[in-house]
MIFIFI-445150 format. One record per residue (C-alpha): residue number from 1; residue in one letter; x, y, z. Coordinates in Angstrom, 2 decimals. Layout:
N
NUM:a:X:Y:Z
...
//
This chain:
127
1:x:0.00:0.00:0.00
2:x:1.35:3.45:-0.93
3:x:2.03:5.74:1.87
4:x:0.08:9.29:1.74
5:x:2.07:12.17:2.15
6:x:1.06:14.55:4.71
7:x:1.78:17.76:3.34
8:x:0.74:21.37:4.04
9:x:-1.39:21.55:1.05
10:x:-3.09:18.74:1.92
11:x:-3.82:19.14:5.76
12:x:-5.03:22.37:4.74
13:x:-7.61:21.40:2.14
14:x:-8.61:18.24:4.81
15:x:-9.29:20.77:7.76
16:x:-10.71:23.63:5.44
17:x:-13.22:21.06:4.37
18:x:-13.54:19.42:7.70
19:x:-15.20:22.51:9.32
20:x:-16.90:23.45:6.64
21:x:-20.93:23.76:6.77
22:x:-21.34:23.55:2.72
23:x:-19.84:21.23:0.01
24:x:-17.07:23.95:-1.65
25:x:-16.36:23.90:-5.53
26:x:-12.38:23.89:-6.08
27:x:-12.08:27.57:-6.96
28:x:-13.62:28.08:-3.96
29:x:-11.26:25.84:-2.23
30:x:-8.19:27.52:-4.22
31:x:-9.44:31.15:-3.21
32:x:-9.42:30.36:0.44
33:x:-6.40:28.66:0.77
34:x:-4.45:31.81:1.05
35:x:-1.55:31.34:-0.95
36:x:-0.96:27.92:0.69
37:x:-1.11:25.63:-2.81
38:x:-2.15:26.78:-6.57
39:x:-4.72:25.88:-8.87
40:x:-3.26:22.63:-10.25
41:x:-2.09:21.45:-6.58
42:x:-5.53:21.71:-4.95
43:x:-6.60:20.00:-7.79
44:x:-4.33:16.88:-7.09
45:x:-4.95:17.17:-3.60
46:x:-8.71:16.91:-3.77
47:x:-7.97:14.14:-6.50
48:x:-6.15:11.93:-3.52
49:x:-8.38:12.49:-1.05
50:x:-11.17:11.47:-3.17
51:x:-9.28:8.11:-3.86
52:x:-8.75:7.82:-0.58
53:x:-12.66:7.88:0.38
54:x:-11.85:11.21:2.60
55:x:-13.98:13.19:0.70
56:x:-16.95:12.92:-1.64
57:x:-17.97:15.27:-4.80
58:x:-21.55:16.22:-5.98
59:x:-22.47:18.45:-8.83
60:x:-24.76:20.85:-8.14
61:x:-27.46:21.76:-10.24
62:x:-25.36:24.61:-11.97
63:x:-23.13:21.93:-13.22
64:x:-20.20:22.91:-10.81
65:x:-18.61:19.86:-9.01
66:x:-18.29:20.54:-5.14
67:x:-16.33:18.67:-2.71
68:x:-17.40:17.96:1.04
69:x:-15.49:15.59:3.83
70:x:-17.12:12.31:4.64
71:x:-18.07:13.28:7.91
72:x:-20.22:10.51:8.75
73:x:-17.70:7.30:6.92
74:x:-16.38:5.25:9.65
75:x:-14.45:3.07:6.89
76:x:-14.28:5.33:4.13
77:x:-15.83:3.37:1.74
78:x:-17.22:4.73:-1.23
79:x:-20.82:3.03:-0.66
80:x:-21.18:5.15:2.43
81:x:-21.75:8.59:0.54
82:x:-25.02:7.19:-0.86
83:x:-26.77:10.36:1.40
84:x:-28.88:13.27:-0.02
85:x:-27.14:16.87:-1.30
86:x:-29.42:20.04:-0.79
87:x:-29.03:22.94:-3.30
88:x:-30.15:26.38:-2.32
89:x:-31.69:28.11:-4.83
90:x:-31.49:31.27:-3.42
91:x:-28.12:31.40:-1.94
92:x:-26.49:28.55:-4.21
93:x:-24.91:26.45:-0.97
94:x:-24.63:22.49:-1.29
95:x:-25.55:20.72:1.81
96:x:-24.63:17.24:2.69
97:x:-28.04:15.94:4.79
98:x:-25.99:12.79:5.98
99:x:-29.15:11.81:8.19
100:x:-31.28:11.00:5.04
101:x:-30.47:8.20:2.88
102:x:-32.12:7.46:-0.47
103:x:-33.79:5.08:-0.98
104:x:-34.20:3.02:-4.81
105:x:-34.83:0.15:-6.18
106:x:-33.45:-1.14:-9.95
107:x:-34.63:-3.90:-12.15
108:x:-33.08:-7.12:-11.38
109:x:-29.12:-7.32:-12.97
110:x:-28.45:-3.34:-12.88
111:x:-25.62:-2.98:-10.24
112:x:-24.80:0.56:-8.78
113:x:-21.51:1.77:-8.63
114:x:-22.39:5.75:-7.66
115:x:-25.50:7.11:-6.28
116:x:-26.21:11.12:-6.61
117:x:-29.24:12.88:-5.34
118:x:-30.10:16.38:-4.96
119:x:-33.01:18.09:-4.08
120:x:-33.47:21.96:-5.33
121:x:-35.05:24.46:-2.75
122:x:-34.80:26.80:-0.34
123:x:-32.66:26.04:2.96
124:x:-33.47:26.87:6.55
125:x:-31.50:30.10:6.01
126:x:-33.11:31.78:2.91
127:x:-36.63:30.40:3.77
//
């Protein structure tokens, strides 16, 4: 197994995500990094983590791919980020609502390999 390097970048982008409320595009990410990594780095960085089941991505429904930390993955297994995404449509935020779980059912022989649901409306905070 390949060890992860630890690097500044990186435990950066882990904790900026970690306390963050809202799923955050990668520009977003880059702009509040403060000078710490560039463009292409954060990109590699959130790349890893992904891999590494550390963080998840949704797109929202303006097409723009957000990234949140698995907050709620004991084992970081992909399979666990089957949860619901909220998009405000007032204020644009992407919510992870890791308490509700979809729920689906395929015709017999379809396997899933990603699940990703979001629901468009106001949140608690624009209502």
């Amino acid at each position: 197994m390949k060890k992860t390097r630890n690097t500044q970048a990186r435990t950066h982008i882990t904790e900026m995500l970690s306390v963050s409320d809202f799923a955050l595009s990668q520009v977003e990410i880059f702009q509040r990094s403060e000078g710490v990594c560039d463009r292409v780095t954060t990109y590699r960085v959130l790349d890893r983590l992904l891999g590494e089941g550390l963080v998840h991505k949704t797109v929202g429904l303006d097409g723009v791919v957000r990234y949140a930390a698995c907050k709620t993955c004991s084992d970081h297994k992909h399979e666990h980020h089957h949860h619901v995404h909220f998009n405000c449509e007032v204020c644009g935020q992407v919510t992870c609502l890791d308490n509700v779980i979809p729920d689906f059912s395929l015709p017999r022989k379809y396997k899933v390999k990603d699940v990703n649901f979001t629901l468009q409306g106001t949140c608690p905070d624009c209502a």
